[in-house]
C-alpha positions as CSV (number, residue, x, y, z in Angstrom):
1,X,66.8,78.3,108.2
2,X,69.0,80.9,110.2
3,X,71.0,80.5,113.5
4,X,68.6,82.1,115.4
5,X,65.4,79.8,114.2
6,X,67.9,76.8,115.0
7,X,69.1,78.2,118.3
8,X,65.5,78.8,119.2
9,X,63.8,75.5,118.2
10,X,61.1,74.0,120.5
11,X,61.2,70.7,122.5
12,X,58.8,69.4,119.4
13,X,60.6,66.8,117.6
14,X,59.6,68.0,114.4
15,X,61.6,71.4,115.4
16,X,64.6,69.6,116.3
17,X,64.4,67.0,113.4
18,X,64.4,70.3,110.7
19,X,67.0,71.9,112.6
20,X,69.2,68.4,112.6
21,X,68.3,67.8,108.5
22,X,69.1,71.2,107.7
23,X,72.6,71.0,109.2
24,X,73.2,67.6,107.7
25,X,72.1,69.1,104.0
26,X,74.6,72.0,104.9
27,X,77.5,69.6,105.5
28,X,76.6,67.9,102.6
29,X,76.2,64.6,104.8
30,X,73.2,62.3,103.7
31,X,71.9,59.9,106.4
32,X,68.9,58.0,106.5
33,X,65.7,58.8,108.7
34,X,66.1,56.2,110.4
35,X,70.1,57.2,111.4
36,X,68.4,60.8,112.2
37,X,66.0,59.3,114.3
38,X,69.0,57.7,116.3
39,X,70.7,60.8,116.6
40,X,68.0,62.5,118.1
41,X,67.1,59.3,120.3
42,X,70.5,59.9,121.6
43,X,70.0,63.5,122.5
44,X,66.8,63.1,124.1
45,X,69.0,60.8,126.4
46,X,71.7,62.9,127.0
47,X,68.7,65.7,127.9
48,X,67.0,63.3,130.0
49,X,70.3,62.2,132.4
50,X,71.5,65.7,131.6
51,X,68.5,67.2,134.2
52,X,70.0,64.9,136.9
53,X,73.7,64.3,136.2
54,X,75.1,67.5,134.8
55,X,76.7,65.9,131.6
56,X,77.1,69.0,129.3
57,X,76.2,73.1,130.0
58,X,73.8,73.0,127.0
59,X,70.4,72.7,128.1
60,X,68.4,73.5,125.5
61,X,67.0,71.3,122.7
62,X,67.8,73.4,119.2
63,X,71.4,74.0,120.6
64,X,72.1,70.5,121.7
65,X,71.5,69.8,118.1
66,X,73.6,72.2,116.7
67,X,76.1,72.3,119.1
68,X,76.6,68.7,120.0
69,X,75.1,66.8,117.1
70,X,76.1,69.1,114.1
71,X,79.5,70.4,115.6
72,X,80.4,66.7,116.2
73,X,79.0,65.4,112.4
74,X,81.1,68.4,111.1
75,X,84.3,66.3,111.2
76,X,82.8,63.5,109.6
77,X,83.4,64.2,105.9
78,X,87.9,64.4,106.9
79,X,86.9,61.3,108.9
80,X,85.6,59.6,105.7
81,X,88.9,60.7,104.0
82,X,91.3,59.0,106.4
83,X,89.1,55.7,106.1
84,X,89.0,55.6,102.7
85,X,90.6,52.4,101.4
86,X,90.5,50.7,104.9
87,X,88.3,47.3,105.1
88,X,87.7,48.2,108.9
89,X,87.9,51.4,110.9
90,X,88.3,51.9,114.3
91,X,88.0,54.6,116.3
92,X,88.6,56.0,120.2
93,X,86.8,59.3,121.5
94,X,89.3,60.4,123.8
95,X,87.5,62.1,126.8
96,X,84.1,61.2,125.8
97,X,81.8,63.3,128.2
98,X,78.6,62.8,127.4
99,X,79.4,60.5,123.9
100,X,80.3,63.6,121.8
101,X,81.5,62.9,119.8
102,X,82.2,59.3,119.5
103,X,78.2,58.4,119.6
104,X,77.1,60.5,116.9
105,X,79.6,59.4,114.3
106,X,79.2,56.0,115.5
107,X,75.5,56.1,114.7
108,X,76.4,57.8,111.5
109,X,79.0,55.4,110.8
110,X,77.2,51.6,112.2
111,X,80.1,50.0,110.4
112,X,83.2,51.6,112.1
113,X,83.6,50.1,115.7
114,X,83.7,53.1,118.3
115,X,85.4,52.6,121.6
116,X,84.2,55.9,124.2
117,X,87.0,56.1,127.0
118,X,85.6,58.6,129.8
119,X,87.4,58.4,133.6
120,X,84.4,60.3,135.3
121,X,82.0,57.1,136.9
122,X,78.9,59.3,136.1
123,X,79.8,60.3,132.8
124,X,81.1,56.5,131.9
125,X,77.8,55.6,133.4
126,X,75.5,57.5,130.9
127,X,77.9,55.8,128.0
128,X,77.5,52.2,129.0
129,X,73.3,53.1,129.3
130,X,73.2,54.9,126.2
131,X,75.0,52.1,124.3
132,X,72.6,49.6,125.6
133,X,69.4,51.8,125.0
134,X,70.0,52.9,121.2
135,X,71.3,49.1,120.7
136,X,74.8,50.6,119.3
137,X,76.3,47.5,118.6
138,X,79.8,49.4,117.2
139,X,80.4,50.9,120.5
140,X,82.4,50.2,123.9
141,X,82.7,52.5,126.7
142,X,85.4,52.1,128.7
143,X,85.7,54.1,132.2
144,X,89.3,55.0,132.6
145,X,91.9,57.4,132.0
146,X,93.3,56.9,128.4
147,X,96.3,57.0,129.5
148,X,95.4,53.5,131.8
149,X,93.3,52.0,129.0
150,X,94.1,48.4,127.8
151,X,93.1,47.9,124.6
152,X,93.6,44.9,122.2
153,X,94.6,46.6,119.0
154,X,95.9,50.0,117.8
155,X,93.2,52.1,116.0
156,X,93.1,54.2,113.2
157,X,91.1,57.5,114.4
158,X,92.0,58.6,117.9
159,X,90.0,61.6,118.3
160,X,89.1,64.2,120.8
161,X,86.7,67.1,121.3
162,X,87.4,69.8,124.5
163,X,90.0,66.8,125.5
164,X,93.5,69.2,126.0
165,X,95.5,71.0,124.6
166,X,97.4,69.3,121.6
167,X,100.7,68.3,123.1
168,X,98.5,66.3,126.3
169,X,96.6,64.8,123.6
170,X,99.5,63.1,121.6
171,X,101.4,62.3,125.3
172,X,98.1,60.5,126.6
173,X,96.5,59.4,123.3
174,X,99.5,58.6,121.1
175,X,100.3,54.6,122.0
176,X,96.6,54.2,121.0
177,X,97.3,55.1,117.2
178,X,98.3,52.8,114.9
179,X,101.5,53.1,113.0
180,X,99.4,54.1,110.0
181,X,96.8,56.0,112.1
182,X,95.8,59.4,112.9
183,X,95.3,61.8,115.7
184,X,92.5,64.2,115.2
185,X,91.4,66.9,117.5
186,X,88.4,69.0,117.5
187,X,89.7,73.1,118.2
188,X,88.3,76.3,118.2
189,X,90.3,78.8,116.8
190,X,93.3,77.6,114.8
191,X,95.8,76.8,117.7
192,X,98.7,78.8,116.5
193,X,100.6,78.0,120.0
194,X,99.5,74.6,120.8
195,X,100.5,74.0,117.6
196,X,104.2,75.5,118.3
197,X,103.9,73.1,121.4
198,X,103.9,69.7,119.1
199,X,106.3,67.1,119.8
200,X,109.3,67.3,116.9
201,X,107.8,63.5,116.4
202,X,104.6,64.4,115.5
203,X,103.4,65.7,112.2
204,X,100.7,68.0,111.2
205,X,98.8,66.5,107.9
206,X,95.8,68.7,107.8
207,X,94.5,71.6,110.0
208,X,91.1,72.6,108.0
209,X,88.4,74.9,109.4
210,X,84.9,73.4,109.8
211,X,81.7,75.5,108.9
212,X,79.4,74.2,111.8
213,X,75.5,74.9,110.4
214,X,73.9,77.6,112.6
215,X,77.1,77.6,115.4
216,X,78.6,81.0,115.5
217,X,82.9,80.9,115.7
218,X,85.9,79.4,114.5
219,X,86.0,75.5,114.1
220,X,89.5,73.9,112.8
221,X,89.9,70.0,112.8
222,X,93.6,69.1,113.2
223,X,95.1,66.5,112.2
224,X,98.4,64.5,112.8
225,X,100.5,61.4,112.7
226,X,104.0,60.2,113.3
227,X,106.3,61.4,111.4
228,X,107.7,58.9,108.7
């Protein structure tokens, strides 16, 4: 299947369920219909609140899939790395939006618990209705600025998608990560001068480039932690 025939699928679920496979297969992730069926159950929400709410620019089907559900999956296998070994994982979405892309992973991953922190009411909003219409048991929303968020533990992912630029992230974000956690934010192109921006405090562990199935552009996943 090319970009284009992805970019172009129909509203038909079977369009949209091909397109989502196919990127899964490409990313080497295997999930069960019924976790696919989720995902798209999810996006169909997001569409339907989308029409009234203005959650995300991306209107149409085939690219909500490749450019929500893939681009967000696409950090799931360095995800998987940096919970091997753990007995729980926990994870914050920073800036969740629309649930991207704290949702998708959490339906992905139904044993990690997923706390979505989003300071826009009608954003938070959608979160709180989408967790109680898909039944995600592994996920809290939270409507607040992270930087005001009250949380009883540390966790061990703190990730964000479109949140800021990397030094915001570690100054709002950083008190949320374990010792032993991680910071991971979703880029573009490798950030050469946000990068160059880090504080001295903060290391970078990994900064490896995603291939997105069917999403034109540079992807790079970079990760940090304190240093030792």
């Amino acid at each position: 299947m090319t970009a284009a025939r992805a970019e172009d699928a129909m509203t038909d679920d079977r369009d949209l369920a091909e397109v989502l496979a196919a990127g899964l297969q490409a990313l080497g992730l295997s999930l069960s219909a019924a976790v696919q069926r989720a995902l798209l159950d999810y996006l169909a929400l997001l569409a339907r609140w989308n029409r009234t709410y203005n959650l995300t620019a991306i209107r149409e089907p085939g690219r909500m899939v490749t450019h929500h559900l893939l681009d967000s999956l696409a950090a799931l296998p360095a995800l998987d790395r940096l919970a091997a070994g753990r007995r729980t994982v926990s994870l914050l979405d920073v800036g969740s939006g629309g649930g991207l892309p704290g949702i998708p992973i959490a339906i992905a991953r139904p044993d990690w618990r997923v706390t979505l922190v989003e300071p826009v009411q009608k954003k938070g909003a959608f979160l709180v209705q989408a967790i109680a219409e898909l039944g995600l048991g592994n996920v809290h929303a939270a409507i607040a600025r992270v930087e005001d968020l009250a949380t009883p533990a540390p966790f061990d992912i703190v990730i964000s998608r479109a949140f800021a630029d990397l030094a915001a992230f570690v100054h709002a974000a950083l008190r949320h990560a374990a010792r032993d956690g991680r910071l991971v934010a979703m880029k573009g192109v490798h950030p050469d001068a946000e990068l160059a921006e880090l504080p001295a405090d903060i290391e970078v562990e990994a900064c490896p480039a995603l291939a997105v199935p069917f999403v034109e552009g540079a992807r790079h996943l970079v990760v940090m932690r304190r240093r030792p």
